[in-house]
C-alpha positions in Angstrom: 246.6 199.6 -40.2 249.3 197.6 -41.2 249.9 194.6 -43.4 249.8 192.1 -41.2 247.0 193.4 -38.6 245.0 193.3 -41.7 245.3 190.5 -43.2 244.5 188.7 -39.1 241.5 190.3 -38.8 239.5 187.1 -39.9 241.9 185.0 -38.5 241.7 187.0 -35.0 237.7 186.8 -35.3 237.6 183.2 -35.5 240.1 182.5 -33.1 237.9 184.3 -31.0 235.0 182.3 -32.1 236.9 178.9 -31.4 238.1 180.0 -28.0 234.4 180.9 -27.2 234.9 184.4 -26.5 232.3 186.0 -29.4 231.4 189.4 -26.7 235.3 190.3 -27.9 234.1 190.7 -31.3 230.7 193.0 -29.8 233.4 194.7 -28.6 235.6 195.2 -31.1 232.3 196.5 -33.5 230.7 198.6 -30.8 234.3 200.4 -30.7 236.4 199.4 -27.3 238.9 198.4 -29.7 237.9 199.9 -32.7 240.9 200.9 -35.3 242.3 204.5 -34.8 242.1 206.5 -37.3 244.2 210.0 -37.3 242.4 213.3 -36.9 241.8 214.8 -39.8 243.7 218.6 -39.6 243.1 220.2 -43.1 244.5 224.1 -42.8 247.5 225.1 -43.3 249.9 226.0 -40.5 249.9 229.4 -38.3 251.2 232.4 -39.9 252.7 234.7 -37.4 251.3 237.8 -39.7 247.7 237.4 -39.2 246.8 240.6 -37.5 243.4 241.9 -36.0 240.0 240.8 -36.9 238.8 241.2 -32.9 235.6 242.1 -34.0 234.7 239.5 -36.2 236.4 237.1 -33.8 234.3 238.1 -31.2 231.2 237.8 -32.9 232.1 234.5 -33.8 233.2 233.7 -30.3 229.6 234.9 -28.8 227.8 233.0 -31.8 229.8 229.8 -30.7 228.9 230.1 -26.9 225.4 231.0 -27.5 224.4 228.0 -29.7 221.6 226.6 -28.4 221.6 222.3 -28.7 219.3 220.6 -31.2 219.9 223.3 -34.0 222.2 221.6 -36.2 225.8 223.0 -36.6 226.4 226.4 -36.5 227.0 228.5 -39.7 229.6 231.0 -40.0 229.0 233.1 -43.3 232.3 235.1 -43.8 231.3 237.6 -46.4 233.5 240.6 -47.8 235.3 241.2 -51.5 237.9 239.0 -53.5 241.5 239.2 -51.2 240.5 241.2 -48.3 241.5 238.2 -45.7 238.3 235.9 -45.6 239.9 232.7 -45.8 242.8 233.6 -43.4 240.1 234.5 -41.1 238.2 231.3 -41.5 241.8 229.5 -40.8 243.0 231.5 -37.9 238.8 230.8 -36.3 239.4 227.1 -37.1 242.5 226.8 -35.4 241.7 228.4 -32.5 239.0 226.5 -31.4 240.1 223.4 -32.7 240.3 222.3 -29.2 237.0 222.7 -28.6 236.0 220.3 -32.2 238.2 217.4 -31.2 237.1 215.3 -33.9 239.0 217.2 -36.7 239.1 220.2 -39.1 238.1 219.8 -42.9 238.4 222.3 -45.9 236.8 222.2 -49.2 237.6 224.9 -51.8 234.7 225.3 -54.0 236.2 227.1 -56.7 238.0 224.0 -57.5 235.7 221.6 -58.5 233.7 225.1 -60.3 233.2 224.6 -63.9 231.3 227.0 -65.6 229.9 228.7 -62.5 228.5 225.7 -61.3 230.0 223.1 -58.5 229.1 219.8 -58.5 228.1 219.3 -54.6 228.7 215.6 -54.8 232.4 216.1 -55.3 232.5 218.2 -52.3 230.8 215.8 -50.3 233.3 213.1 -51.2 236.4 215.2 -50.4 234.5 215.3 -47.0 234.4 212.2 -46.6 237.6 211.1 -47.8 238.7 213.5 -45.3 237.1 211.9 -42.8 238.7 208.4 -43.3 236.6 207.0 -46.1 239.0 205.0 -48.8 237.4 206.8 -52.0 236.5 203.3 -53.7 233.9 202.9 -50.7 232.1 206.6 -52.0 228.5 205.7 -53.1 228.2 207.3 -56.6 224.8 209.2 -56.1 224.7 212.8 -54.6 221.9 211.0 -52.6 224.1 208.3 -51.2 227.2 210.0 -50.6 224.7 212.8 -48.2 223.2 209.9 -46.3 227.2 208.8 -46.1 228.2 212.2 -44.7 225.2 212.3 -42.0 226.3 209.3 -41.0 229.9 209.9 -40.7 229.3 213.2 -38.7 226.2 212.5 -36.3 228.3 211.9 -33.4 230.9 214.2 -34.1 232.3 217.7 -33.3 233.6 219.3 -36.4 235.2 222.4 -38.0 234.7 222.5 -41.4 236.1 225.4 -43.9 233.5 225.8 -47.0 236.0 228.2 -49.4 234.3 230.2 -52.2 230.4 229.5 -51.7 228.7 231.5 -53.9 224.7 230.7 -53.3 223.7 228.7 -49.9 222.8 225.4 -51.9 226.3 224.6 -52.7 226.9 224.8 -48.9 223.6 223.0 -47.2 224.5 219.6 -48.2 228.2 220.0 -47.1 226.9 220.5 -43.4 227.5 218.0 -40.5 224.5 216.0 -39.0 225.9 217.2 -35.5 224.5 220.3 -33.4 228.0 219.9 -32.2 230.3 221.1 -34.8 231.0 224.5 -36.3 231.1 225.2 -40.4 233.1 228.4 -41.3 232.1 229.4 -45.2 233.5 232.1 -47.2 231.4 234.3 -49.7 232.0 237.0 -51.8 228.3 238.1 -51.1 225.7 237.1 -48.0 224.1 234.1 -48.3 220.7 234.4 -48.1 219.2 230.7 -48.8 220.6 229.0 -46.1 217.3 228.4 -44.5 216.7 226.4 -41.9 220.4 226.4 -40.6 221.8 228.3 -37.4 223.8 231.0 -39.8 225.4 234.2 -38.5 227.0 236.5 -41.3 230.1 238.5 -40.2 231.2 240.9 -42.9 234.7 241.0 -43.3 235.9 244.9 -44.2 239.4 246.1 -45.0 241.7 246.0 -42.4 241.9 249.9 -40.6 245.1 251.8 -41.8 246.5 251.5 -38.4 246.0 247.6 -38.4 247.5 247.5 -42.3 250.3 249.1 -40.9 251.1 246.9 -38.1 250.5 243.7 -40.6 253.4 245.3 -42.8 255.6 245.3 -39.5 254.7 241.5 -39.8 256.0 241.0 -42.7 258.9 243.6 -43.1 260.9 244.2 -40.0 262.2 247.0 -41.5 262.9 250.6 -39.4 261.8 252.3 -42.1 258.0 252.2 -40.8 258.8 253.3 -37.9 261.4 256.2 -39.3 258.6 257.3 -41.9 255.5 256.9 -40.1 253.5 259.2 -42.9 254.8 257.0 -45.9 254.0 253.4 -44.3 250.3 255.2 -43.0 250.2 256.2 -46.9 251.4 252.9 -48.3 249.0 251.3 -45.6 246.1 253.6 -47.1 247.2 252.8 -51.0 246.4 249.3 -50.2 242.7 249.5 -49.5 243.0 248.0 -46.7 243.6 244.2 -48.5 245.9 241.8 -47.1 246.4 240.2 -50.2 247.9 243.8 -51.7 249.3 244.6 -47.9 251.7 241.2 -48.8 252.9 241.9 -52.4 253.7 245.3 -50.8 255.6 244.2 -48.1 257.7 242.2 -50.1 258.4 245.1 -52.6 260.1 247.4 -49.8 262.2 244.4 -48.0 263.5 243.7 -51.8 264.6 247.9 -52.0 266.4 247.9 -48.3 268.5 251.0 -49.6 265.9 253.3 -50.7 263.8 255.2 -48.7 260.3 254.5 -47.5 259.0 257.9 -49.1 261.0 257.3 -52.2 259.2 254.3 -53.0 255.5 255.1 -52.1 256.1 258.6 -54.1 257.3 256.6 -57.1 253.4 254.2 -56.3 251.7 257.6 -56.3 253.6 258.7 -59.2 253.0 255.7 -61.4 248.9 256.0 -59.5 248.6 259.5 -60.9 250.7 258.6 -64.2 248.8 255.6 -65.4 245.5 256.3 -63.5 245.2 253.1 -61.9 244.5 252.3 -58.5 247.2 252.2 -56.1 247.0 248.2 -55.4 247.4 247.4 -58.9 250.5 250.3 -58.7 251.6 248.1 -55.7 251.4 244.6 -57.5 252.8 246.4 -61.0 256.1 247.5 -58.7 256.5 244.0 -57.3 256.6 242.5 -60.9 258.9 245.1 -62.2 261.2 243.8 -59.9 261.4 240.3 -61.4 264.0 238.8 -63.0 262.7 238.0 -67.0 262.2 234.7 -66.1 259.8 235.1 -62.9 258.2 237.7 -65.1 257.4 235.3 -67.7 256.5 232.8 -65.8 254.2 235.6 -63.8 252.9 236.3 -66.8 252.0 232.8 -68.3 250.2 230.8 -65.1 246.8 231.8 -65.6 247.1 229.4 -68.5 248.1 226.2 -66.3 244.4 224.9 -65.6 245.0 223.4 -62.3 244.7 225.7 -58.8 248.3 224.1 -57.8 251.5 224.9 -59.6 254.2 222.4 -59.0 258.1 222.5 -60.5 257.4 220.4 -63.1 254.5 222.5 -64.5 256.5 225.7 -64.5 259.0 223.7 -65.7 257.1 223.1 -69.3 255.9 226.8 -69.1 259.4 228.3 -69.2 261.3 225.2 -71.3 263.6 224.4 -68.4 264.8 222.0 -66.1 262.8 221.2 -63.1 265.1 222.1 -60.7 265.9 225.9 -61.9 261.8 226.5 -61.9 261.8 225.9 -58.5 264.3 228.7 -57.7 261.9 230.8 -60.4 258.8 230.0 -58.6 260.5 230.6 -55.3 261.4 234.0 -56.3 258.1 234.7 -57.1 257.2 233.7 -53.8 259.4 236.1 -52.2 257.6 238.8 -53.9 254.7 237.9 -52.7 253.1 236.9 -55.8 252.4 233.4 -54.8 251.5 232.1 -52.1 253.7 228.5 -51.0 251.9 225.5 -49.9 252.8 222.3 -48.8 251.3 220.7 -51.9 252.5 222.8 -54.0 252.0 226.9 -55.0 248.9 228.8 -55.4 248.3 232.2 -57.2 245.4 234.2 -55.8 242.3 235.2 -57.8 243.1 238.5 -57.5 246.9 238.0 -58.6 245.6 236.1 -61.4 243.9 238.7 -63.0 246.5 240.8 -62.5 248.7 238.9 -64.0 246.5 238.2 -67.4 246.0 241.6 -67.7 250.0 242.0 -67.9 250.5 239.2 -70.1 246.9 240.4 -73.2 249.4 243.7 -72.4 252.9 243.0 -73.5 251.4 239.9 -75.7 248.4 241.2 -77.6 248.5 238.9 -80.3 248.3 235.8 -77.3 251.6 234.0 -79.1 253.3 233.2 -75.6 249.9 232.8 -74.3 249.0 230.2 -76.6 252.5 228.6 -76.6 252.5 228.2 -72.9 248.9 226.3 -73.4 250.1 224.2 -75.9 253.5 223.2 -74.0 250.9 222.3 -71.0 248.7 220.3 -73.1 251.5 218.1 -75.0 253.1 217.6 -71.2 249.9 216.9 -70.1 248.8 214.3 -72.6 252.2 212.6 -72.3 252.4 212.1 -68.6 248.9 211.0 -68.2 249.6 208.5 -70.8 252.2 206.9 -69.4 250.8 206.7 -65.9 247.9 205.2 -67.0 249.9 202.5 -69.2 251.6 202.0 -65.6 248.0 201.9 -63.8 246.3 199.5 -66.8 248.7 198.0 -68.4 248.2 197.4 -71.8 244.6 198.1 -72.9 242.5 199.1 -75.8 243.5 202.7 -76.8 244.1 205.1 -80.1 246.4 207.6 -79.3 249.0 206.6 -78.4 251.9 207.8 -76.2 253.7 211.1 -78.4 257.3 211.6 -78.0 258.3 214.7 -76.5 259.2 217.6 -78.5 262.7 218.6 -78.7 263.3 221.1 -75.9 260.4 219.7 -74.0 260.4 219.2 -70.2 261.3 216.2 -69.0 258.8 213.3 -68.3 257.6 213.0 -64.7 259.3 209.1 -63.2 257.0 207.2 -62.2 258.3 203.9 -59.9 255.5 202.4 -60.4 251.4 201.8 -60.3 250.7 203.3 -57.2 252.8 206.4 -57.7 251.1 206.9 -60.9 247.5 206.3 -59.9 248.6 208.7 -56.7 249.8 211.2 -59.5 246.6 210.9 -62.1 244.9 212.2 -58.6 246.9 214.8 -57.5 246.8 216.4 -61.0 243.0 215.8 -61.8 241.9 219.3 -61.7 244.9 220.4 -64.3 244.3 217.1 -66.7 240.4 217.4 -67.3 241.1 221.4 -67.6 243.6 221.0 -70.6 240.6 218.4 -72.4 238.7 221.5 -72.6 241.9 223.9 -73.0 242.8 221.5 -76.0 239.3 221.6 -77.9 238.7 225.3 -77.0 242.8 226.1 -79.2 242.2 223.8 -81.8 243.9 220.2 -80.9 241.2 218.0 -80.9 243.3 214.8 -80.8 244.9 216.2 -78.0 241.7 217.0 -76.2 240.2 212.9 -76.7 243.0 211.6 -76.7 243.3 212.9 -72.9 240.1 211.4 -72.2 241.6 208.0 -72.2 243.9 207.9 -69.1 241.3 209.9 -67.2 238.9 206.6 -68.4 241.5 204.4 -65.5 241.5 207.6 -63.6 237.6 207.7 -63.3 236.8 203.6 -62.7 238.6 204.0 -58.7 238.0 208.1 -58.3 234.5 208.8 -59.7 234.4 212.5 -59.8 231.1 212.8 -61.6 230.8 216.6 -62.5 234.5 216.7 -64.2 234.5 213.1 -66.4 231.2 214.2 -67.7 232.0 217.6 -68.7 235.3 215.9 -70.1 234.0 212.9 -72.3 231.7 215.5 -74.0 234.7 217.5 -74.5 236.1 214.1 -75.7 233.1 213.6 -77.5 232.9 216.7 -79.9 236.8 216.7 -80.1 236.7 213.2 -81.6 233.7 214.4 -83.8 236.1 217.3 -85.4 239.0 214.9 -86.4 236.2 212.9 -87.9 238.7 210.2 -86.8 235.8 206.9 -86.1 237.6 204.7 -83.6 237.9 207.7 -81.2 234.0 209.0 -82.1 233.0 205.1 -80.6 235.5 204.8 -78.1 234.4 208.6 -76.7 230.9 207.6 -76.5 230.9 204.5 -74.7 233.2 206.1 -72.0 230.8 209.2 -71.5 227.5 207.0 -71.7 229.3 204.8 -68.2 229.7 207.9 -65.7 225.8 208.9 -67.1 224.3 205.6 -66.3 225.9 205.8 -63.1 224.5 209.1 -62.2 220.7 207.6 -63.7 220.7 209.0 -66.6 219.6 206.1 -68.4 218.1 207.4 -71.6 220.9 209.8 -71.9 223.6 206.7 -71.8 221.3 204.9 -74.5 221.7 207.4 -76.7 225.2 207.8 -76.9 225.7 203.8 -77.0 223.3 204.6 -79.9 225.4 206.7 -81.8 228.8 204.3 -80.9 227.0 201.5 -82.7 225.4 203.0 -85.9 229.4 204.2 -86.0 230.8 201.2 -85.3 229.2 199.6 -88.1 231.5 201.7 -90.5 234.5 200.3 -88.7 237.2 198.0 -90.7 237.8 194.4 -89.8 241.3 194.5 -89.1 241.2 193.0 -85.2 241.5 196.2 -83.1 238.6 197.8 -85.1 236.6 194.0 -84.5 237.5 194.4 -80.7 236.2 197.9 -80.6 233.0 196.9 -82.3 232.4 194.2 -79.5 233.3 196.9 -76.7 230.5 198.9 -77.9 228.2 195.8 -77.4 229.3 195.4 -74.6 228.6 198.9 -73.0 225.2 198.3 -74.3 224.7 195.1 -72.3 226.2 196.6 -69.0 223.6 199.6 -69.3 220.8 197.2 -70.3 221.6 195.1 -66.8 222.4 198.4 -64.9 218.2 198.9 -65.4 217.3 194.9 -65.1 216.7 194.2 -68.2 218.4 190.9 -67.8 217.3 189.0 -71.2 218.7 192.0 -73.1 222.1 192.2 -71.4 222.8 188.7 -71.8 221.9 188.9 -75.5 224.3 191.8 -76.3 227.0 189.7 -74.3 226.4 187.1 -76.0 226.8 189.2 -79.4 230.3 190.6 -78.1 231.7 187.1 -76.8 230.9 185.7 -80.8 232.9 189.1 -82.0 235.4 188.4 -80.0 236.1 184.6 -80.5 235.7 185.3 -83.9 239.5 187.3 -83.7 240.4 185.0 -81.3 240.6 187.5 -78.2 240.9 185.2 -75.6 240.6 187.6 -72.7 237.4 189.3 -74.9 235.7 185.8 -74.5 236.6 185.5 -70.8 235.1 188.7 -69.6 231.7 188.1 -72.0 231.2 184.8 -70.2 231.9 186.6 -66.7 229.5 189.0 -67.9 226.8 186.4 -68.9 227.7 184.4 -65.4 227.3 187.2 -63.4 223.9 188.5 -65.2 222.5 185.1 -65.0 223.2 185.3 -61.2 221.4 188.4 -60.9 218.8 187.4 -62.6 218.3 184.1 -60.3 219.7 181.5 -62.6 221.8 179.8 -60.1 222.1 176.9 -62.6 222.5 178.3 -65.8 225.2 181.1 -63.4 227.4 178.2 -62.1 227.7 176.7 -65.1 229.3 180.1 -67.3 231.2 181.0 -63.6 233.0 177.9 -64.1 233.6 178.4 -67.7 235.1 181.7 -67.4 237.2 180.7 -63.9 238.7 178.1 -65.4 239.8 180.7 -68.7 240.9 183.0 -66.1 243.4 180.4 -64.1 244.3 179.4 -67.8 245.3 182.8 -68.7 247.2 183.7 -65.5 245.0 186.4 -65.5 245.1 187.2 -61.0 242.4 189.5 -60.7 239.9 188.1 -63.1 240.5 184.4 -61.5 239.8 186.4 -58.2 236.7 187.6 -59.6 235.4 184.5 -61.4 236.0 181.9 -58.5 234.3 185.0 -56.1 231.4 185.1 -58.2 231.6 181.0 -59.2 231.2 180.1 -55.2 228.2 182.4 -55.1 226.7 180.4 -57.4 227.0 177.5 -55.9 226.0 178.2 -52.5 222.8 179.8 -53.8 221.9 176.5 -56.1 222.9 174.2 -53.4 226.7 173.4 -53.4 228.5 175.0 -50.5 230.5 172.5 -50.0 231.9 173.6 -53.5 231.8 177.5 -52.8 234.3 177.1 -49.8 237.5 177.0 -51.1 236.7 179.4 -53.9 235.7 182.4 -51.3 238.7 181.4 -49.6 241.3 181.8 -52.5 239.1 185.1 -53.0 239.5 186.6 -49.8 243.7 186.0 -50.2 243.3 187.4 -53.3 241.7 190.8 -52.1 244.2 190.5 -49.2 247.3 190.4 -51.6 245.9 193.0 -54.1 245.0 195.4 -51.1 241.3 195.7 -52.1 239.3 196.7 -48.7 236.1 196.8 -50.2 236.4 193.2 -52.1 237.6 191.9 -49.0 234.6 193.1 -47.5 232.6 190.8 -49.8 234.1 187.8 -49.8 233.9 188.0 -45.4 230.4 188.4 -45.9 230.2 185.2 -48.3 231.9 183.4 -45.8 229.2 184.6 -43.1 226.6 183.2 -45.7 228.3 180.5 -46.2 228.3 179.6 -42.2 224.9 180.2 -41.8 224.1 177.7 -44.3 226.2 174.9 -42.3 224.2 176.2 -38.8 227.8 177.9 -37.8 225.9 181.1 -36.6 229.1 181.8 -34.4 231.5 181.5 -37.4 229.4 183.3 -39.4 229.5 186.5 -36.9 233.0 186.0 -36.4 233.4 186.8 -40.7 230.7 189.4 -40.4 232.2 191.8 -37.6 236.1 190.6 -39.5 233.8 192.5 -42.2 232.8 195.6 -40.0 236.0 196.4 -38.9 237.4 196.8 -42.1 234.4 199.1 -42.5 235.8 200.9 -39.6 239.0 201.2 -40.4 238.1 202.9 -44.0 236.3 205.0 -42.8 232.9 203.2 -44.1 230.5 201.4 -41.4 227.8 203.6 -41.3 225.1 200.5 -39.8 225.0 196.8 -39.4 223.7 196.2 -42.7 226.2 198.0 -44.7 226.7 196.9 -48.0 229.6 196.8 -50.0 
């Protein structure tokens, strides 16, 4: 929606209100008018080279037809080994009846968010859902409440959606649409046999027939050889096994040898099959890197270092010590031999490419040198650019790294115009950036590996992927432990013990916060040390009011505000008596809340601090309404809700509509106040977040 149409929406609902027209706004929330919102579309394109399934696609074309109503969604299991065309399948299905799912097409690769084996499900569920619309700030941060988020948003809707690399039925049940109307295409190495309860079909996907192999080679090589040298293209077909994902890289191979002879190059396969002993798609992928230029060889040889499933310029970029610009043509070439596959986003290498192209590199580098080069160029990148994105996203905060200069030779930095482009960036490169904290502490560089943890600290407060920050801050954790370096042992702590209090691990989060204090104490009293001692009181307090214990929380605020004045942190005292303000509002101390709210507002204006005085006065009118001065509160929830408006923030908007409805209904304005309230709800529309009429923000 744009600028303007948002920042009217209160002002349209209480024009409406004073022109006595209030059914506009019933019909605005009951969705005459509701914001459009794009259809989600989340495959890639049509490739012209798909070629047969008609079987399968049957099957799944009779399963479609013949599923009966009140079943739930219907569950395609697409089952069959590592490269033989599963996915593509599940892509071509999903485009083709796309038609009959009108309300969009969503994909979710489990293997990405996989660590160790195991996915965390509540990711998935949110890459749903942000698929769906939902601004990620509006996710609920249980598993619970982000599946009671997905019913909701899919009850009344008819879906595909793509579930890539399931490995046991549980990671897939809670991915499924509430609606009997929608379609779910998964993808398994093996069948799935706990998906009970759910309308599931398994199709097993085999190798493609030699006869179909060798027409999806015409696809991809319009070459008269295969029609010359029928034998050699029915042998090369054969030598393939039948798997697309070899059928490519081989296709590429003869369009790069135009001169030679079809029989001439599968003879030299078979020779180097018979020769070496190994099978003839690894003869077939061995042939197409031979070919390489030394650069796409090395760089062939190195990606199954880079962490992250995408490979962009500037990654390979680091890997081979170049310029951006001539890693693109190396990556492109690599492309053209079928050894990665080209995405919109970025490239890909498949599973089966990867391991082929590990073995080659423990080959020709058995001592890992390059290997372990290549991770360390990664890391240092890594570390730097997060760095500076999140000084861009933070500004200047409380951290003990620092920002390293680059290496000579090093690739150059990623620009960044600004905060948005470098919170957009800390996202887009989440996967890679919590991989190199483990690749860091698993080669040795244990700064490296918590000092990473700190950008991904801004990174997880607005996109809280639960399964990855927690596996990371432990990484953190231990990594800080080895340097034995006690700022970083505190600071590591107290950002792990957040995302497990979150989640409800309350005893778990104590513990840590335990450990951060008993180290703190051995801290220094120069300032930054004094201010990190306060922090850790502080985490202590927010767990403490995170499980209502009220008394306690303000105590330990309390504690940290008297560190803080004590170095005269200005902005540490501010935030304590926020802190204190907002717990004695929790708690029911209107008084006692209105009193600190004011305190702390009035620091906040003093300070030029925008956000804060946003917060504060937000908070301050609260107070006031609920201990009797509404007359007070007014203005502040006003200057609030401009504030939200200028900053973008849908969700604080949100709240400060719904404090004007409160405050209405406390001056008999019942029509005001549902003029603010449905303002309210069709924000929550817009992003993707009104589930009912009593959603909270």
């Amino acid at each position: 929606m744009a600028e303007e149409t948002r920042n009217s929406l209160d002002g349209r609902a209480e024009a409406v209100v004073q022109a006595g027209r209030i059914g506009e706004l019933h019909q605005h929330w009951h969705g005459a008018v509701a914001p459009a919102r794009s259809v989600p579309f989340q495959i890639p394109p049509a490739l012209a080279r798909f070629e047969d399934r008609a079987d399968e696609q049957e099957r799944i074309s009779r399963a479609v037809e013949e599923h009966p109503a009140q079943r739930g969604p219907l569950v395609i299991a697409l089952t069959g080994i590592g490269g033989i065309g599963k996915t593509a399948l599940g892509f071509h299905v999903a485009r083709r009846l796309a038609d009959r799912y009108p309300d969009g097409v969503l994909y979710v690769d489990l293997d990405d968010l996989r660590r160790d084996g195991v996915v965390e499900v509540s990711d998935a569920v949110g890459e749903l859902l942000t698929g769906l619309g939902m601004a990620p700030e509006w996710l609920e941060k249980s598993f619970g409440g982000r599946t009671k988020q997905l019913w909701t948003s899919t009850r009344d809707k008819r879906l595909v959606v793509v579930v890539d690399n399931a490995r046991v039925g549980t990671e897939v049940l809670p991915l499924l649409p509430a609606s009997d109307g929608s379609l779910v295409i998964v993808t398994s190495q093996g069948a799935l046999y706990d998906l009970e309860g759910t309308a599931a079909v398994e199709v097993p996907v085999g190798p493609l027939s030699v006869d179909h192999a060798v027409r999806l080679l015409g696809h991809l090589v319009d070459d008269p050889r295969l029609t010359a040298e029928p034998a050699a293209a029915l042998d090369l077909a054969r030598g393939c096994g039948g798997l697309p994902a070899a059928i490519q890289v081989a296709g590429q191979w003869v369009r790069k040898y135009r001169r030679r002879s079809l029989s001439r190059l599968v003879a030299e396969l078979t020779d180097e099959l018979h020769g070496k002993g190994i099978p003839m798609v690894e003869a077939v992928w061995d042939a197409a890197y031979g070919a390489l230029s030394p650069e796409a060889a090395r760089l062939y040889r190195l990606l199954p270092q880079h962490p992250g499933p995408v490979i962009e310029e500037p990654v390979a970029a680091v890997l081979l010590g170049c310029e951006p610009v001539l890693a693109g043509d190396v990556l492109e070439e690599l492309e053209h031999a079928g050894l990665l596959d080209g995405r919109p986003e970025g490239w890909r290498m498949h599973g089966l490419l990867r391991g082929h192209a590990d073995r080659l590199a423990r080959q020709q580098d058995p001592d890992g040198g390059e290997r372990l080069a290549g991770r360390r160029s990664l890391t240092a990148w890594y570390r730097r650019q997060a760095a500076r994105a999140d000084l861009l996203a933070a500004g200047a905060r409380m951290t003990f790294a620092g920002i390293p200069e680059p290496a000579a030779g090093a690739a150059p930095d990623v620009g960044f115009t600004g905060k948005p482009e470098a919170l957009r960036w800390l996202e887009s490169q989440r996967h890679a950036l919590y991989g190199c904290v483990r690749m860091a502490f698993e080669d040795g560089l244990y700064e490296d590996s918590w000092a990473l943890c700190e950008p991904l600290w801004t990174h997880f407060l607005d996109h809280p992927h639960y399964a990855d920050v927690i596996d990371a801050f432990r990484t953190g954790v231990a990594a800080a432990d080895r340097t034995e370096y006690l700022p970083a042992m505190v600071r590591m702590r107290c950002q792990l013990a957040r995302p497990l209090w979150e989640q409800g691990r309350y005893e778990e989060a104590a513990e840590h916060l335990r450990h951060a204090r008993n180290a703190a104490e051995a801290l220094g009293g120069s300032a930054p040390e004094q201010k990190l001692r306060a922090s850790t009181v502080e985490f202590r307090g927010l767990l403490k009011a995170e499980a209502g214990d009220w008394a306690g929380a303000a105590a330990d605020f309390e504690a940290s505000k008297a560190i803080h004045e004590e170095i005269g942190n200005a902005y540490g005292v501010l935030l304590q008596t926020y802190l204190l303000g907002r717990t004695a509002l929790r708690s029911g101390r209107y008084q006692e809340a209105a009193v600190l709210l004011r305190r702390a507002h009035d620091m906040a204006c003093d300070q030029e601090r925008e956000r804060m005085t946003a917060r504060t006065g937000f908070e301050l009118g609260r107070a006031l309404r609920l201990s009797g001065s509404p007359e007070e509160a007014e203005p502040l929830a006003r200057a609030a809700l401009e504030g939200a408006r200028r900053r973008g923030s849908r969700t604080e908007e949100v709240r400060v509509l719904e404090e004007l409805a409160e405050l209405a209904d406390t001056r008999g304005e019942t029509q005001a106040a549902e003029a603010h309230r449905t303002a309210a709800r069709l924000i929550a529309i817009e992003c993707g977040a009104a589930a009912s009429e009593d959603h909270n923000s």
